[in-house]
C-alpha positions as CSV (number, residue, x, y, z in Angstrom):
1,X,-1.1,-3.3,-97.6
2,X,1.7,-2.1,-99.4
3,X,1.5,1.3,-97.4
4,X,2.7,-0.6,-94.2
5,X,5.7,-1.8,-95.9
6,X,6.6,2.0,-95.4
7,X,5.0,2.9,-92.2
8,X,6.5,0.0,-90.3
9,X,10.1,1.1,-91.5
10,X,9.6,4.4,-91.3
11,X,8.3,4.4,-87.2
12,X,11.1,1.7,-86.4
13,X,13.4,4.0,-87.8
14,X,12.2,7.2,-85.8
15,X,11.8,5.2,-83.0
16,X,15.5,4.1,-82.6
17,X,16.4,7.9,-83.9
18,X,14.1,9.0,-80.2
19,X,16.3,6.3,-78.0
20,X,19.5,7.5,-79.7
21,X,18.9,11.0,-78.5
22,X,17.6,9.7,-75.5
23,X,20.5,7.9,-74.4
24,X,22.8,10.8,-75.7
25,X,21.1,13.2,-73.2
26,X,21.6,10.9,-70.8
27,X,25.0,10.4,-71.8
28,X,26.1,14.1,-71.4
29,X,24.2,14.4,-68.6
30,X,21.1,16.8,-69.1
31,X,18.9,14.8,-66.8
32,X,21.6,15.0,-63.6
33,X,19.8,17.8,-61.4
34,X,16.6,17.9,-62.4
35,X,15.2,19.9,-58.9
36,X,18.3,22.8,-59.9
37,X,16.9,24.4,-62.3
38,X,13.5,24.5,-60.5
39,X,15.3,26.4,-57.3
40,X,17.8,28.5,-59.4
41,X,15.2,31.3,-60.6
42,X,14.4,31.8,-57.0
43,X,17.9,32.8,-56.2
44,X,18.9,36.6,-56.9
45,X,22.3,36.6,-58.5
46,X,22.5,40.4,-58.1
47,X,23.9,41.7,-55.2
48,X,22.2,44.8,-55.1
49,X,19.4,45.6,-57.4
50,X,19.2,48.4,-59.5
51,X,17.8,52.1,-58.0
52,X,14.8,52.6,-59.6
53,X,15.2,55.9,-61.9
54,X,13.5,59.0,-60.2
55,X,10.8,60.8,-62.7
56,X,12.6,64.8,-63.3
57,X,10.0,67.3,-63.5
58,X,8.9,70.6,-62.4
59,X,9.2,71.1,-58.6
């Protein structure tokens, strides 16, 4: 019994420690443009891709 005198506290205060940083990221704005970061890897950012490097050997 005297264990939950502890454990109550102690996931009350890790709760409220979770919806702090919840509401901070929300704050600052990480949850804006959630589909962006999805489509931004299928963009190319390189204009022109680099040559691949012919193999030198004996001709």
């Amino acid at each position: 019994m005297t264990m939950l005198l502890i454990l109550i506290p102690a996931a009350l205060f890790l709760g409220l420690i979770g919806l702090a940083a919840f509401f901070w990221a929300m704050r600052s704005g990480q949850f804006d443009d959630l589909d962006g970061a999805a489509y931004r890897i299928l963009y190319d950012d390189d204009e022109h891709p680099p040559r691949a490097r012919q193999k030198e050997g004996p001709t």
